[in-house]
N, C-alpha and C positions, 0 to 999 in steps of 0.2 A: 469300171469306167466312171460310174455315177458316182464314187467316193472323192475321183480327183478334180470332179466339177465342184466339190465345196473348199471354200475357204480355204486356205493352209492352216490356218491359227486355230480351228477346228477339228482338224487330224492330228496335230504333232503335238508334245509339249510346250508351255510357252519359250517364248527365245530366249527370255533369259535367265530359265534353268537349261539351258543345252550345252552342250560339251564344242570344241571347234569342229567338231568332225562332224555333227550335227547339224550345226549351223551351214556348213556347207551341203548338206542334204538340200535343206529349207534352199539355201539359195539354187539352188539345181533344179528344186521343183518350181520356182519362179519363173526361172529362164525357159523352163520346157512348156510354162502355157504360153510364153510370149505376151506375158502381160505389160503393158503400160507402165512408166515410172510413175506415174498418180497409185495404179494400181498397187505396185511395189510395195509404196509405202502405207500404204493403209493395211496391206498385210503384215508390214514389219511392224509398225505402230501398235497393232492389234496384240501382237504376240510379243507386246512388253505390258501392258494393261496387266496389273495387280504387280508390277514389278516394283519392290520394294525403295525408298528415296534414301539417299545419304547426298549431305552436302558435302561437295568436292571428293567426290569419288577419283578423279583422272587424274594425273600430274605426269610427270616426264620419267617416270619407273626410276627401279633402284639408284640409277649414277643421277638422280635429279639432284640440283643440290639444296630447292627449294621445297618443290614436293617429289615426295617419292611413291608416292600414288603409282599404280600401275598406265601405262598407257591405251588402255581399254580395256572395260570391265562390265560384260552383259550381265551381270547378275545384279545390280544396282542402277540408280542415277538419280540426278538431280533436274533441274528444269533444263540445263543447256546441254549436259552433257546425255543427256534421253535425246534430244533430237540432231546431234551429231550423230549419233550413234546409229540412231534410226537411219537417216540419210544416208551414211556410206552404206551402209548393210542395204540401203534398198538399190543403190546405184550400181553394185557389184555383183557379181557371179561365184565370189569363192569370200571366206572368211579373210585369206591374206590379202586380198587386194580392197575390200573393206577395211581392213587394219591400214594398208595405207594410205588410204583415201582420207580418214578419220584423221590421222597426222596432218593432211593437208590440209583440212577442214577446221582443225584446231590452232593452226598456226599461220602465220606469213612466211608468205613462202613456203609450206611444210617445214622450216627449219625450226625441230623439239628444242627449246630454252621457254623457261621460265617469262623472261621477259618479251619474246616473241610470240607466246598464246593471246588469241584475242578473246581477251580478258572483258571488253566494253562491246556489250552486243550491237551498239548503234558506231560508236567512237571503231571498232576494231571487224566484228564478225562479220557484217554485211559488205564492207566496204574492202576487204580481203576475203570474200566469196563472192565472186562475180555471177554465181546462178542465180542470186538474188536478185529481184528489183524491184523497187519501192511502188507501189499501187494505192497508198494509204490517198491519195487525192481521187483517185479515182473510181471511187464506190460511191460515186450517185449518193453524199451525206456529208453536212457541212464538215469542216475542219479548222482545229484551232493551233498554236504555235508556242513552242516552250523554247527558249533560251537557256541554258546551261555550261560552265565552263566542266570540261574532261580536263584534268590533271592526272597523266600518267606518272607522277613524282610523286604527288599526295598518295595514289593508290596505294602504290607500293609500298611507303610509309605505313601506309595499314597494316599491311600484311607482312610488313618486320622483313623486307628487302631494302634495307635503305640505300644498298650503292645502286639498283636500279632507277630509267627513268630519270637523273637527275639531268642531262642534257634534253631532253624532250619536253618542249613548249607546249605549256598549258591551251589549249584549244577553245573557243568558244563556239558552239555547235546548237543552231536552231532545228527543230526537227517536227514535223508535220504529224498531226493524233487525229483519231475520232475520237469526240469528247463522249461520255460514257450516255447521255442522255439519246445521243445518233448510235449509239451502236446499233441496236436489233435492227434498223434499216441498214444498216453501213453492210452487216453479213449478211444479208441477203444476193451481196452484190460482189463478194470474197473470191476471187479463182481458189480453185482446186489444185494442186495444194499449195497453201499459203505460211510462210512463216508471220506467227502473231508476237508481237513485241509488247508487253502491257506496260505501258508508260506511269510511272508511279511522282509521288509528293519528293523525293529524294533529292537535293539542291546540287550534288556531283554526280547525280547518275539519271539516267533517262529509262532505261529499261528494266522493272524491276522482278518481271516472269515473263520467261517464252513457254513456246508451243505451238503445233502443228495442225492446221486447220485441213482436214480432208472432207471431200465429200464419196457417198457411199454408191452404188449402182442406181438405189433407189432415189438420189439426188440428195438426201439426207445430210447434216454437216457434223463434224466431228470433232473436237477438240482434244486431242491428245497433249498429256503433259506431266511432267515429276509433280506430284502437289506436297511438299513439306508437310501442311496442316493434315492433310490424309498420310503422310507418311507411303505415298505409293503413288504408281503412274496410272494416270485417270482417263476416260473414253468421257468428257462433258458436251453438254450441251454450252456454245459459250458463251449466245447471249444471254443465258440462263445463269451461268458462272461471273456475270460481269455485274448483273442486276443487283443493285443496291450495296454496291463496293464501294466501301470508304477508303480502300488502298491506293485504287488507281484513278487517274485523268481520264485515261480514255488508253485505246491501242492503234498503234502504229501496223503498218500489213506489207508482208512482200511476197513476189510469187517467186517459186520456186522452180526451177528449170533442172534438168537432170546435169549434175556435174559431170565431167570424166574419172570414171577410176581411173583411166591408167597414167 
């Protein structure tokens, strides 16, 4: 009995070297202590930690006709698609109702195309995941205001889809930050748990790293995330991670509420 009062990420292999049959263990023995969705995920977070980054891991599987990336793939990730991953896997009870929850979470609507993933974490993810809701004014630390136009036409142009996009108006989108000098107070003041958006210098883009802010039993706070420059997913401390960033502005905060798998 004393084995099953520790941690999961403690006992089992990490998540994402597990097999699906596996991962349905891990969420079996979630369900059976009747933990909390805050809980959930700090155990699924935990048991991706050393999990190796590749950028753009996910796409719409074989028949994609843009990417043909697999439609979910625990043995990798990148900064967004770590904490989609995380999130269905913690909101679910079995690996197949994660797998579609992950779709719904990736896309509008859940309907898999290319041009229906939301692509713009601020312009598309939060605003087509309703668990979300924005808290960034509300951490007791000034805030300051970026103006940026989103162009779904230019995007795609990047990315060598050109017939996407071309009917969809260019958007202009103000969006609320802690400037980097208020962070260390601003988390102090972060619900548990929290999607972190790190607002960057970028002139078409506002979000330029996500990541999952949890706190632990001990009240302790956690930043989990894909780090490219580590080439692996990280457990940081993140006013520690944010200290003396020439990248970012400041970050944006939303708390996160348990979605529906079904």
């Amino acid at each position: 009995m004393l084995a099953w009062r520790l941690p999961l990420f403690l006992l089992l292999a990490p998540l994402f070297q597990m097999q699906e049959a596996d991962v349905d263990d891990f969420l079996a023995g979630l369900q059976s202590r009747n933990l909390s969705f805050e809980q959930r995920l700090l155990e699924v977070a935990r048991g991706f930690v050393g999990a190796p980054y590749k950028d753009g891991p996910l796409g719409e599987g074989p028949d994609g006709k843009y990417d043909k990336d697999p439609l979910i793939d625990l043995s990798c990730a990148d900064c967004v698609t770590f904490i989609e991953q995380v999130i269905a896997l913690a909101a679910s009870d079995t690996y197949e109702e994660a797998f579609a929850l992950l779709q719904r979470i990736r896309y509008k609507n859940g309907r898999i195309d290319f041009e229906t993933r939301n692509h713009f974490m601020i312009a598309d993810w939060v605003v087509n995941n309703p668990f979300c809701r924005d808290v960034t004014r509300m951490l007791d630390a000034p805030t300051r205001e970026v103006t940026r136009t989103i162009s779904k036409r230019a995007f795609f142009e990047r990315v060598k889809a050109l017939e996407l996009g071309r009917d969809t108006p260019a958007r202009e989108m103000t969006v609320a930050y802690v400037p980097l000098d208020h962070a260390a107070a601003a988390i102090d003041h972060l619900p548990s748990p929290s999607l972190i958006l790190l607002i960057g210098k970028v002139d078409w883009l506002f979000a330029v790293h996500t990541g999952l802010f949890l706190r632990d039993a001990a009240g302790n706070g956690h930043f989990f995330h894909a780090s490219s420059k580590s080439g692996a997913v990280l457990d940081d401390d993140l006013a520690a991670y944010l200290d003396g960033s020439t990248r970012h502005l400041g970050f944006s905060a939303y708390r996160i509420e348990k979605p529906d798998a079904r």
